[in-house]
N, C-alpha and C positions, 0 to 999 in steps of 0.2 A: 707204960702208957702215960702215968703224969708226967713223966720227967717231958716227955714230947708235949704234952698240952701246954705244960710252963713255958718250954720255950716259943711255944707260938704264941701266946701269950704275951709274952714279954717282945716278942717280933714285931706282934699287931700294937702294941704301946707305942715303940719304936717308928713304926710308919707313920703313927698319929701325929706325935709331936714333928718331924720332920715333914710330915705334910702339911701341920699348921704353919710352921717357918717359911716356905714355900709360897704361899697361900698368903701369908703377908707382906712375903718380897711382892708376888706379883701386885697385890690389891697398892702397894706404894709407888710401883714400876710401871703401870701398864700406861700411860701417856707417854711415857718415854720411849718403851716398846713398840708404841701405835706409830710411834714418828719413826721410828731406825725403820721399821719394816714398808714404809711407805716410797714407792717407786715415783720420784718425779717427772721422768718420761713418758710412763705408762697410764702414772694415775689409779696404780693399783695397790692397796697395803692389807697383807696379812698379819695375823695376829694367830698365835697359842696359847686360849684359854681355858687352861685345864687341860678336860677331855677334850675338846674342840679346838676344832681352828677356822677363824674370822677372817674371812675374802672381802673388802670392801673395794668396789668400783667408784671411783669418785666420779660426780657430776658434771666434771668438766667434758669427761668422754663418753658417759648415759646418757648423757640430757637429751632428748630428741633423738636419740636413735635406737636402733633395735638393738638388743642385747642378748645375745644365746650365750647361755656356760651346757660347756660338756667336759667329762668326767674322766680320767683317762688312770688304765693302767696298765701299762706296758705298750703293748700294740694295741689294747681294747680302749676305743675311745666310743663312747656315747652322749647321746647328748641329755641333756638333765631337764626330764619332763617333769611334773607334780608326782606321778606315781611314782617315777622310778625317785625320786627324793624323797619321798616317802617310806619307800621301798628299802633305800642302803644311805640312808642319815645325812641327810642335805636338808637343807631349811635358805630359801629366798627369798629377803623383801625389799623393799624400799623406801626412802621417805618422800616427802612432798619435794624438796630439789631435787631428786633423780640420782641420788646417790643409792649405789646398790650394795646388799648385804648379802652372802652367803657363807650359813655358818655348817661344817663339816664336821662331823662326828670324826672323831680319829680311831673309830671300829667301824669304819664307812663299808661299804662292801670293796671299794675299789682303792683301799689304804692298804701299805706296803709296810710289812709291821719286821719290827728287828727286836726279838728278845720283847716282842710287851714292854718295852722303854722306847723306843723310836719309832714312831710311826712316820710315814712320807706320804702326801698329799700332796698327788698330780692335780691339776683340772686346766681346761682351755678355757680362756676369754675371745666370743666371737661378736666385734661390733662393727655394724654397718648403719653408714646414717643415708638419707632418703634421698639418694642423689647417686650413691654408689655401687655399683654392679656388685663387687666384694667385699668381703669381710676384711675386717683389721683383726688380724688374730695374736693374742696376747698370750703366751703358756704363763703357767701359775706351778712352780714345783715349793712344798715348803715342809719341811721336818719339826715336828713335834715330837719335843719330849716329855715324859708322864710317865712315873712313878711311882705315883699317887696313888695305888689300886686300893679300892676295899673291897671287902669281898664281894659285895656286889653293888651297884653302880645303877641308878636309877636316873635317866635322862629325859623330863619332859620338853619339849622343844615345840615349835608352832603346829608342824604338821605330824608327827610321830612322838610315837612312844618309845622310848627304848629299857633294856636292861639286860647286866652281863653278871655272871657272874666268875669264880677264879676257881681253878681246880688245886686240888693239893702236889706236895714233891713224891717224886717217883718211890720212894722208899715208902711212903703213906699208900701212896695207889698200889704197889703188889703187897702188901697188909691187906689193904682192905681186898685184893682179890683172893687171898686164902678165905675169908669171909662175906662169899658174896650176898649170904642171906641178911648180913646188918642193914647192906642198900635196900633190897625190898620191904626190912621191919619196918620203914616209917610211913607213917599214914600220911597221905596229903594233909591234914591237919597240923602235921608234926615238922613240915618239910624243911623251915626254918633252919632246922639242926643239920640237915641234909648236905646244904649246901659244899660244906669243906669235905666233902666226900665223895661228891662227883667224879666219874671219870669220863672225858668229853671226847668228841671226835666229832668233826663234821664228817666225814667218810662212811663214821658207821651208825648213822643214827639212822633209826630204824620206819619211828613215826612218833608223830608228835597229839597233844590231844589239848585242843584249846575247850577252857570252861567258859560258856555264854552265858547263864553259869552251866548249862547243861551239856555235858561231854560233846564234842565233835573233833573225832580221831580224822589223822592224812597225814601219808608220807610224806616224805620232804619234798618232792619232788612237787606234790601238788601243792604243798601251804608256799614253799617258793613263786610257784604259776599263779595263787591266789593273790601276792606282792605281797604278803610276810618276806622280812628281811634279816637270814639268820648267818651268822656269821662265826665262825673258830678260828683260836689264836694258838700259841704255842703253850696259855694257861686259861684260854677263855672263854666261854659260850655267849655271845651277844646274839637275842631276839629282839627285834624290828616290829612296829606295826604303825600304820593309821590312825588315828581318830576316827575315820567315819569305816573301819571293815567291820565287817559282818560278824569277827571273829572277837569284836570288843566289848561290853557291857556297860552299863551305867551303875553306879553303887551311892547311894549316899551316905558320907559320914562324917557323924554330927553336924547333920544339915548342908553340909557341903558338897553337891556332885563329884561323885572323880569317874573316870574312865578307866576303865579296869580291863588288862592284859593278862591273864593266866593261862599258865602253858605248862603240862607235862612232856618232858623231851625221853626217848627212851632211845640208848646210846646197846646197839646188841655187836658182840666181839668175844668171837670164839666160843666158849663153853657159857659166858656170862651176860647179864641184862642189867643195864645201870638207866633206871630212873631220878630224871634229875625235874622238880618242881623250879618254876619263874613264873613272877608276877611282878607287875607294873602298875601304880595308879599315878594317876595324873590330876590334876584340877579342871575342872570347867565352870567351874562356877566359886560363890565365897565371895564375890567384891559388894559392898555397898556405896553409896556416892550421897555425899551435900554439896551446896553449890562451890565449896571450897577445897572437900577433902576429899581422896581414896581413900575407901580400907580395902586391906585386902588380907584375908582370915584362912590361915592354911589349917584343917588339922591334923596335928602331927600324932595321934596317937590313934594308928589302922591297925583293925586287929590283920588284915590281911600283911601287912610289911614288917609286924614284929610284935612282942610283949609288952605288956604293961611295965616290964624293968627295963624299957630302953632306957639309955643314958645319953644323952646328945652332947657330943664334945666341942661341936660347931654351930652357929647359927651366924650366917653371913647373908648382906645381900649387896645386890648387884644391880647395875643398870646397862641393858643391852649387853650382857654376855659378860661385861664384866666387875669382877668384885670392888665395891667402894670401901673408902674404911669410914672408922666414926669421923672424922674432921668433914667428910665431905658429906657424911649425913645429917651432920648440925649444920651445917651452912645450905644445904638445901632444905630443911626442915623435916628429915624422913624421920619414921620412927620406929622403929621393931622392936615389938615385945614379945613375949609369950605367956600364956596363964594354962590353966589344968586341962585345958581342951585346943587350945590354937596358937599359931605363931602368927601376931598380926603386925601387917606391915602400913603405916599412913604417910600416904603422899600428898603434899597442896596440888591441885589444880594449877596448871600454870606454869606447874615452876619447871627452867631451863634445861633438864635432860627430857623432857618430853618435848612433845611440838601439837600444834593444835592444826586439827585434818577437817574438810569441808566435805560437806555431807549434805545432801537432799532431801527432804521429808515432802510426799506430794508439791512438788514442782516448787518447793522453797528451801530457801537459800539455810543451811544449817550447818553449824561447829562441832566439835567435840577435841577435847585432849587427849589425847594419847604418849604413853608412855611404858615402857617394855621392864619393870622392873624380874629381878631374878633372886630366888631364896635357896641358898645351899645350907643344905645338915649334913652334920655328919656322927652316927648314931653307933652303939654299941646293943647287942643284946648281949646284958648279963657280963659286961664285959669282954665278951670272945669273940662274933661275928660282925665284921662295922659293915654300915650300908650308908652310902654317898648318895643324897639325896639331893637333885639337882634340879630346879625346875625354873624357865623361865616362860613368864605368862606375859603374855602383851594386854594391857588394858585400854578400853575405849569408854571411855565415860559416853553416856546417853548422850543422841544428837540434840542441841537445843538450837531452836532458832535466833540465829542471827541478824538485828533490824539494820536497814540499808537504808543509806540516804542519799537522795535524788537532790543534788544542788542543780542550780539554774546560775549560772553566772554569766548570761546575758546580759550585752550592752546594746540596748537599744540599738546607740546610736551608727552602732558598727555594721548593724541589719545582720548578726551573725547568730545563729542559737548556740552558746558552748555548755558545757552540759557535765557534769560529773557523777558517776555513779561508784560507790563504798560505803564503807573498805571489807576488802574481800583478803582472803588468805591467799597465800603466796602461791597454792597448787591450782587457783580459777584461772581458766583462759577463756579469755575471748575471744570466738570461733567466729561470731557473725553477728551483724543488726538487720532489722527487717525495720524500713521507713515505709511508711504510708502503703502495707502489704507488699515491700518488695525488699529482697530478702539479697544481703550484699555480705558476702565474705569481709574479716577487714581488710586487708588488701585489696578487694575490689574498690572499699570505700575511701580509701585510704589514696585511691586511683582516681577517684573522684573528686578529689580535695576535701574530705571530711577528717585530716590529720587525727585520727584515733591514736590515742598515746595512753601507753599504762605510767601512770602516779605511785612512784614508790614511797613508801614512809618510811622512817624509824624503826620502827616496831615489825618490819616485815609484812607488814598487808600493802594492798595497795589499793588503788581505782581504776578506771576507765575514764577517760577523758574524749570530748571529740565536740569540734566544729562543721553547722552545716549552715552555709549563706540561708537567709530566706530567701533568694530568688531560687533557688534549686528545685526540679521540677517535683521531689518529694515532698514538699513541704506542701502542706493543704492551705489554701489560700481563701477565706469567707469573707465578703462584703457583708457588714454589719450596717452602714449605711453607705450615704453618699460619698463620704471622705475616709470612714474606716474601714481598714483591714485587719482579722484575724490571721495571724500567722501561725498554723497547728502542726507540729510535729512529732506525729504518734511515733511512739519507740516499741520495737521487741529484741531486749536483749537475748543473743544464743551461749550462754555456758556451756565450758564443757570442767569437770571434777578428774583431775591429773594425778596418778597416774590411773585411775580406772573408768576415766571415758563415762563418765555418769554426768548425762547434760541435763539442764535445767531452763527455763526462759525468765523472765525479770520484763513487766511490762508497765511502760509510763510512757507519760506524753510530756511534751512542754507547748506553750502558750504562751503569743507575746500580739498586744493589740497595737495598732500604729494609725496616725489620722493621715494616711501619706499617700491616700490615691489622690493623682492627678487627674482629671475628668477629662474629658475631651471636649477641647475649643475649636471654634471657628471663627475662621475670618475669612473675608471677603474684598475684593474690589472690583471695578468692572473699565470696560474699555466703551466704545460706540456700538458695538455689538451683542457683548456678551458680559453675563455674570462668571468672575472666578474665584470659585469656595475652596478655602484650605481646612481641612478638618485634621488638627495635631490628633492621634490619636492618644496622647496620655500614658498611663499606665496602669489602668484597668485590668486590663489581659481580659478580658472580655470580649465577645464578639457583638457588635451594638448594630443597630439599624438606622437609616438614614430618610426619613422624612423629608420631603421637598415638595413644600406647598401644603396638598391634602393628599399624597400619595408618598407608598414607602417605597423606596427606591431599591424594585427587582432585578436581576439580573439583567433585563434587557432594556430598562430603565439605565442602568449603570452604564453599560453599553451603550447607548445611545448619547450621554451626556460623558462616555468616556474617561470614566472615573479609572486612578491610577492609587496604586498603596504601596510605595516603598520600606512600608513596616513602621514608619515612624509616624508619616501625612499619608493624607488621602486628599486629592485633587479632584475636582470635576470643573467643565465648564459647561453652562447652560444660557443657550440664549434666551435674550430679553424677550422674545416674544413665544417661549415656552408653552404651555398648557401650565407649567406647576409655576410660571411666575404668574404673578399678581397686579394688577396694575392700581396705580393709585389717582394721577390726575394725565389728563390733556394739556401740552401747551401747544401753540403756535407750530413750532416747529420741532418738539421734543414729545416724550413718552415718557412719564414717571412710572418708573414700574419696581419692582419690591421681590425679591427671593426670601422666603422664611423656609429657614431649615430647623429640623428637631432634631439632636441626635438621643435616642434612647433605646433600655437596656430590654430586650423583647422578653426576658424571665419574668423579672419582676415590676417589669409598665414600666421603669422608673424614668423619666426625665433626664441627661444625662447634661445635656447644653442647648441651648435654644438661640436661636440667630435671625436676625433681618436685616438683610441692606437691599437699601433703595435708589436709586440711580437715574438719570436724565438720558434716554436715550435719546440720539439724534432720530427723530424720522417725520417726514412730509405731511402735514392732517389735510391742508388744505392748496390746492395747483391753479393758478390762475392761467389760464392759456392766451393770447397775444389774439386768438381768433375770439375772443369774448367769451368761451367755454369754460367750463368749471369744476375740478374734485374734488370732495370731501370724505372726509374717512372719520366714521364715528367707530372710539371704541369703547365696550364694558364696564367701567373702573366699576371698581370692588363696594362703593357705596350704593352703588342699583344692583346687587347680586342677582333681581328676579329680572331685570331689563331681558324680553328679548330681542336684540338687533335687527332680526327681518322686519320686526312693526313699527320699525324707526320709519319718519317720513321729512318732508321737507315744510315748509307753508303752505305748498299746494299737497294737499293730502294727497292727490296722485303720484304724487314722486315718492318712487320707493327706490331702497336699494338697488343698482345696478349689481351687487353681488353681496352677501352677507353668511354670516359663521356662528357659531355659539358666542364670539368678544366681536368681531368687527363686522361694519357695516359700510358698504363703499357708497357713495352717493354721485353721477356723472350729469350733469344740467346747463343749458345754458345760461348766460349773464340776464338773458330776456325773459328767462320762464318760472317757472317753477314758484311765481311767489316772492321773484328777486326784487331786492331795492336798490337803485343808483341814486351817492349822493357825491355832488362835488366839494372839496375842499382848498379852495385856492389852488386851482389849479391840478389837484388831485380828484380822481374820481374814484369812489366806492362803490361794490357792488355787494350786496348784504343780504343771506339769506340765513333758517333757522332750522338744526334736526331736531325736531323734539319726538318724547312718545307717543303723541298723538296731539288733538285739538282738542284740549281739553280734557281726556281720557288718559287713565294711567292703563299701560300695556305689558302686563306678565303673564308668563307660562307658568300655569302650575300642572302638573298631574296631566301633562300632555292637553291643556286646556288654556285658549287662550283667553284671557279674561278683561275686562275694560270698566272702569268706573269714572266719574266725573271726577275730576281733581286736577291741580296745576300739575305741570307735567314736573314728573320727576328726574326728567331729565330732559336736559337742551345744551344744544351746542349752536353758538351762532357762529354762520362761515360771514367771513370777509373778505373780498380782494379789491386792494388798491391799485388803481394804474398813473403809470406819471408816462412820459413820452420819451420812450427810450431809455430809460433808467428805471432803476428799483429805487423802491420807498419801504422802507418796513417802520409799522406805525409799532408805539408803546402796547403792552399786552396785559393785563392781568386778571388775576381768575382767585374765585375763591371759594376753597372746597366744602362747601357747607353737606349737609346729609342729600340731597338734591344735588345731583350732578349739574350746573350751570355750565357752562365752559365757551369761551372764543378760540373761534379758528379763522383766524388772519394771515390770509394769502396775499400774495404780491404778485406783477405781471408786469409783461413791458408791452406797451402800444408801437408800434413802429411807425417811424416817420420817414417819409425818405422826401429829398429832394434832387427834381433831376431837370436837365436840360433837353429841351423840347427841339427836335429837327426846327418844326415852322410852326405857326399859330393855331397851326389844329389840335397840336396836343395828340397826333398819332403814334407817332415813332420819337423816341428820344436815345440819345448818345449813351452807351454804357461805356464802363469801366475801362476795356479796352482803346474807348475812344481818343480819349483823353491825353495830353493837350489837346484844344477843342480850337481851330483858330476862325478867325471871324475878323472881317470888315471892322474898320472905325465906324462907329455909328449905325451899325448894322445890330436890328432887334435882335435881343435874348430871351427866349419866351420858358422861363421857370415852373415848373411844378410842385408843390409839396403835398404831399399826399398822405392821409393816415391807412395804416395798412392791416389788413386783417378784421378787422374790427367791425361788426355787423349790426351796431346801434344805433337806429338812426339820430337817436336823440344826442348825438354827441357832434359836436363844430370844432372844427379844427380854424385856430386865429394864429394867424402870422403877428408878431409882435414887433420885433423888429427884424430889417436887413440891411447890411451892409456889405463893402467890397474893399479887398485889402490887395496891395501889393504884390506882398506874401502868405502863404496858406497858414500859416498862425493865425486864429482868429482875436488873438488881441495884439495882432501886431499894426506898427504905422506905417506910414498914413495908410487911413482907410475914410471911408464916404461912405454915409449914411442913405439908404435907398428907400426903411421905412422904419420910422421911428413913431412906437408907441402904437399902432395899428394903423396907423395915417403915415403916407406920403411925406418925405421930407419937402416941402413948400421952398427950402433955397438949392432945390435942384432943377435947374431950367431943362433940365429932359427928365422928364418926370419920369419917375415909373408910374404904368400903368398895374390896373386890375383886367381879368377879361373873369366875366361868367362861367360860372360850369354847371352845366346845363344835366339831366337825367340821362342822355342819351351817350355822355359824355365817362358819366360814373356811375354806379348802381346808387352810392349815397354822395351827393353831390357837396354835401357838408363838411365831408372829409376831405375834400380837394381846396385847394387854392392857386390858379394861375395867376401869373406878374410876368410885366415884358418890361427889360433896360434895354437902351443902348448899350454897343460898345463903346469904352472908353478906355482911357488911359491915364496913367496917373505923369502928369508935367510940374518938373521943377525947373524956373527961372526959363518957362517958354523951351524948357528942354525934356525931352521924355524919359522922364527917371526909369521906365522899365515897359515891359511890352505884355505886360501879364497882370491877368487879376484874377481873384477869386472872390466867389461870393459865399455868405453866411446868412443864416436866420436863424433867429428864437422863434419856436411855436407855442403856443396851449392849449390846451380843449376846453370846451364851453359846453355848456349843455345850452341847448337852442335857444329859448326862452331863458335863461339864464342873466340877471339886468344887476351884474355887479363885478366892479373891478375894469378889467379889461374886455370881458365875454360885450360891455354895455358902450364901450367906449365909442363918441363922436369927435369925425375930423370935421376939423375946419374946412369951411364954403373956399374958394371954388370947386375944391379936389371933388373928381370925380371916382376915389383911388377906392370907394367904398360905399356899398349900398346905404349903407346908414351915414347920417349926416349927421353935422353937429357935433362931429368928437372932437375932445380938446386934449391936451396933454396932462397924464398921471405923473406922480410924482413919484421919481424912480425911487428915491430914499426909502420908499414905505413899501416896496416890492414884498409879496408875500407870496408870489406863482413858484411852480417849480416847472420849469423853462426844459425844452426838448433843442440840443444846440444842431445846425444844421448848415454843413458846407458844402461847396459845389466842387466841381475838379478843376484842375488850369484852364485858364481859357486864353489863349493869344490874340497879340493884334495881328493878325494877318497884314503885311505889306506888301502883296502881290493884288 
């Protein structure tokens, strides 16, 4: 029997140092390794370390797509859930770029094992990205080999536990079956020793009996169903478990949590019973943290995994699966030691085999380091039995919060908000923004012209970046005053934490004040009719109201003045004699009248623009009529507000409006009544009367009362009309607008004159129009008419001034012969003209008439008759009766009988100051039959 312990002894040496050599090929190899095994087309590189083997999916073909691995061995393919890789030694993670890891036990359930030295490791790669009905399917075949065995093999890994142990050679195992009571001498206390003594069989094992710590027996069949993962080789018993089964424990030693796996296997075959003891601890606990360092504190001395005389021949560590040497733990700063109770391993925060992962604490943004280091031993008890102690523990240092800064890199003057929010770590996306509560994918906004762009850095973080116009309808828009705007753009950012879908919101605003409202103007002009108002509306964006006068301009106000808004102006036209216009004075022949508009903002009362134009309309105040008749039209103007027009009157207090309004008052009278005054002006006659408020009485409405007190009247308009004889006169006009409405209204008229030719001396029947040429005897009487027409005053005399006879119907043509010159008979005309009387019977107003008789004649050059035709002409004027100046007074000279009044002599034409009524007669021939 020693001679057999030596040599295993001297075996298990042998394995040692050849496992070390191995062990430091690889830890010098594996980047070399990592690159041969890496698929360029696929994207895919496997790696064998150690007991395992390393599946890495690179990023190019994860990133954004869905990613299944399934397991394959033979024809049995499955796909690889949490349990079942828990179940048969699969382990899956990934980092922040989408690079995927699966690391495979090479006593996997579904490993292809040759002699316990080669194992083969099937799996399928299935990815599909979000567009494609199918899968891209990738197979994974790769051969591991491992030689390495110690007698038992302890694998902690992310999600499982594992541990195997070896059986003895065939010549040992029928020994130990002459003896089968040595197997049941040991006590589970003692099992330790057990191990090289085992004889296994997955076939025949009979049940098993997990310690919680408190016995719970089940056959294979159920701890298989319960996802216990147990597996046999041609030298080996590999049990599988969970972290979180029912079937595992918590232990602590020297302060450190492990997880504890203990399992009696009972292997029954033929006549015999082989109990074989397995146990597993794991770490979960052991890290401390400052803000610089890990530690991470293993203890290596469990009474459960072996005696106080281990001997440890190894002490290795590793990062992600695999072994580092010292050069590359001084240049990263790692540091592994060990003292009487622990292997401790210090790592810097930060440093480049880790990476820093984004994490949420109550809807804030937060960091942490993470980094997967790995500690392998490799231990003797007592020099005989080694155990490979393998465990790699991923660490997350505590979440801390990470502070975020909100730049504003607003240019005013561009009116754009840009906006940056970081730096975030390279796994945040941004999913969505929500503006002034509305909530846009970026790509929606991004549809909208809000250009969201992620900001990469150096360092691998990045930002958010995005522009949004302030005219855009998100952006909230406050008038602070008349000319300022706030421009507010409340932000909610939507994160989302990649790859595990953990979102978060990030809320700020920005704010940019501007003096850049345009108010809304108005202008105006007007025609003979009407006022036309342009109202710019600005850029407000407000909806304002429009004031016209003392009323705010309603829908059917608008309507009615026909207001028009092509979004930029708004139009109306309102006539001049409106209700909402104003009137400001009287003229002669004009209306000053005034439109004030307001435009303001109905929220806040405010004033927006204020407008008045004022303007002469053409229109008629005062009509003088040809029959002596007379109209006057008084209106309102805005300095009498309390005037009311019905108690307007004339001189004669009995004259009141023939029609009146709340502004105007019509007044209809004749020249003779009402209080009128006639005055002449060389030759011009006036007729002159007065609207006032009363006689002496001021006349307002109040409270539906109409009220009268002594006082000059507050208001007077005096009418005028001028008459000339057949022609207009319009006399000079002025007014002045004092608080008291004074005002003139100067009217014009035309008197008609006619002059006509009389059949015979009665003056019954005369020649009209049609007549004409008239022929007549040489020396045959022509008995004239001139008559004023229309005109119903007696006190007015019609004077013939002068007459003449021409040729030709030109009245200043030559030769021509004078018939009365200056209201007397021309005295070197030996056929006189005569005057005849006009008697009452003859005309209603005998004053208005004048009869004259000529011969006919003819005009002789050289005793020869230059022509056979004459026409006659006369100037007239009007006189008022009584009238003793100028020509109205003028005496002819003795004999002439040519005129009642005697004594008249000749005026002196140079000083003429009459306005003269001109008067021709039609052809008249010499008849020569």
């Amino acid at each position: 029997m020693s001679w057999l312990l030596g040599i295993c002894t001297l075996w298990l040496l042998m394995v040692l140092v050849l496992s070390n050599f191995i062990e430091q090929q690889q830890v010098k190899n594996f980047d070399l390794v990592a690159a041969q095994n890496f698929n360029q087309r696929t994207g895919l590189r496997t790696e064998c370390l150690g007991s395992y083997m390393k599946l890495t999916i690179d990023k190019s073909i994860a990133f954004g797509n869905q990613v299944e691995i399934d397991v394959v061995n033979g024809s049995q393919i499955e796909p690889l859930t949490p349990a079942l890789a828990a179940k048969c030694g699969f382990s899956v993670d990934s980092d922040p770029w989408g690079n995927h890891r699966i690391f495979a036990s090479i006593l996997n359930c579904f490993a292809g094992d040759e002699d316990d030295t080669v194992m083969d490791v099937d799996m399928r790669v299935r990815v599909r990205g979000l567009n494609k009905m199918q899968h891209d399917v990738y197979p994974v075949t790769k051969s591991c080999t491992y030689n390495r065995w110690a007698s038992r093999e302890i694998l902690c890994e992310r999600n499982y536990m594992e541990v195997s142990v070896n059986r003895m050679p065939g010549e040992i195992t029928a020994l130990r079956r002459q003896k089968p009571k040595l197997a049941r001498a040991y006590s589970s206390n003692q099992w330790a020793g057990t191990v090289s003594e085992a004889i296994t069989s997955k076939y025949n094992i009979w049940r098993m009996v997990f310690f919680t710590p408190e016995q719970k027996a089940m056959v294979l069949e159920d701890a298989l169903k319960a996802g216990h993962g147990i597996t046999t080789t041609k030298s080996r018993l590999a049990i599988r478990t969970g972290y979180d089964m029912p079937e595992t424990y918590v232990e602590n030693v020297s302060g450190v949590p492990m997880k504890i796996i203990k399992v009696t296997t009972y292997f029954k075959k033929q006549w015999s019973v082989t109990m074989l003891d397995t146990v597993a601890a794991c770490p979960i606990g052991g890290l401390s943290f400052t803000d610089e360092m890990i530690t991470w504190s293993f203890p290596w001395k469990n009474p459960l995994l072996g005696t106080s005389d281990n001997i440890i021949h190894e002490m290795l560590m590793g990062i992600d699966g695999r072994l580092i040497d010292s050069a590359h733990m001084a240049a990263r700063g790692y540091i592994l030691t060990r003292n009487d109770d622990f292997i401790v391993i210090k790592m810097p925060i930060g440093g480049p085999d880790g990476y820093s992962k984004s994490g949420v604490v109550d809807n804030q943004y937060h960091t942490r380091y993470v980094i997967e280091p790995m500690l392998e031993l490799l231990w003797s008890e007592g020099g005989v039995d080694s155990t490979r102690y393998r465990v790699l523990f991923p660490v997350k240092t505590p979440l801390m919060p990470r502070p975020l800064q909100f730049v504003d890199l607003t240019v005013v003057e561009e009116r754009i908000f840009d906006v940056v929010l970081g730096p975030f770590l390279h796994d945040i996306e941004l999913v969505n923004i929500t503006f002034s509560g509305v909530l846009l994918t970026v790509m929606e906004a991004n549809a909208r012209g809000f250009n969201v762009q992620d900001q990469l850095f150096q360092n691998g973080s990045k930002a958010f970046r995005f522009n949004v116009p302030f005219t855009d309808s998100l952006v909230v828009k406050t008038q602070t005053d008349l000319l300022a705007t706030v421009y507010t753009l409340p932000i909610i950012y939507g994160f989302m934490v990649v790859p595990e879908y953990i979102a978060f919101s990030y809320v700020t605003s920005v704010q940019v004040t501007l003096r850049d409202i345009v108010l809304p103007t108005v202008t105006g002009s007007c025609d003979k009719d009407q006022f036309y108002i342009t109202i710019s509306n600005g850029n407000l964006g407000v909806d304002y109201n429009i004031m016209l006068g003392t009323r705010d301009l309603n829908q059917e106000l608008r309507a009615e003045y026909g207001i028009r808004d092509n979004g930029t102006h708004l139009t109306l036209a309102v006539p001049f004699l409106s209700l909402d216009v104003a009137f400001e004075l009287m003229y002669s022949t004009s209306l000053r009248a005034r439109a004030d508009v307001l435009v303001w903002e109905p929220v806040s009362k405010r004033s927006l623009s204020d407008f008045s134009l004022a303007c002469n309309f053409p229109m008629t105040m005062t009509e003088c009529f040809s029959n002596g008749s007379i109209s006057a039209l008084a209106v309102k103007v805005e300095s009498v507000p309390q005037l009311v027009p019905k108690n307007l009157r004339l001189r004669d207090p009995s004259c009141r409006p023939k029609f009146s309004n709340d502004r105007f008052a019509y007044f209809s009278f004749d020249a003779n009544s009402c209080g009128t005054t006639r005055t002449f002006y060389d030759g011009i006659m006036m007729y002159q009367n007065e609207i006032t408020s009363g006689d002496g009485l001021q006349v307002f409405q109040q409270a539906n009362k109409v009220l009268a007190a002594p006082s000059d009247p507050d208001y007077r308009v005096t009418v005028s009309c001028f008459y000339n004889l057949n022609e207009t006169q319009m006399i000079a006009f002025t007014s002045q607008p004092l608080v008291r409405a004074s005002m003139v209204e100067t009217g014009y008229g035309e008197l008609h004159v006619v002059m006509r030719l009389a059949l015979d001396g009665s003056y019954s029947n005369f020649y009209v129009e049609e007549d004409y040429p008239v022929a007549r005897y040489l020396r045959s009487p022509l008995f004239f008419e001139v008559m004023l027409l229309q005109s119903t005053d007696p006190r007015i005399e019609l004077v013939l001034e002068n007459c003449w006879a021409t040729m030709n119907e030109g009245r200043e043509s030559t030769p021509r012969w004078d018939l009365i010159v200056d209201g007397c008979v021309n005295l070197a005309d030996t056929r006189r003209t005569h005057f005849h009387s006009v008697t009452p019977e003859m005309a209603t107003y005998p004053t208005h008439v004048k009869h004259f008789e000529i011969k006919m004649f003819t005009f002789m050059k050289d005793s020869v008759v230059s022509q056979d035709q004459i026409f006659v002409h006369c100037d007239a004027v009007l006189c008022a009766v009584n009238q003793a100046d100028g020509i109205c007074q003028r005496q002819c000279p003795s004999p002439s009988p040519l005129n009642p009044r005697n004594n008249r002599v000749r005026r002196d034409v140079a000083n003429d100051r009459y306005q003269r009524t001109l008067l021709s007669s039609g052809k008249i021939l010499l008849s020569s039959s």
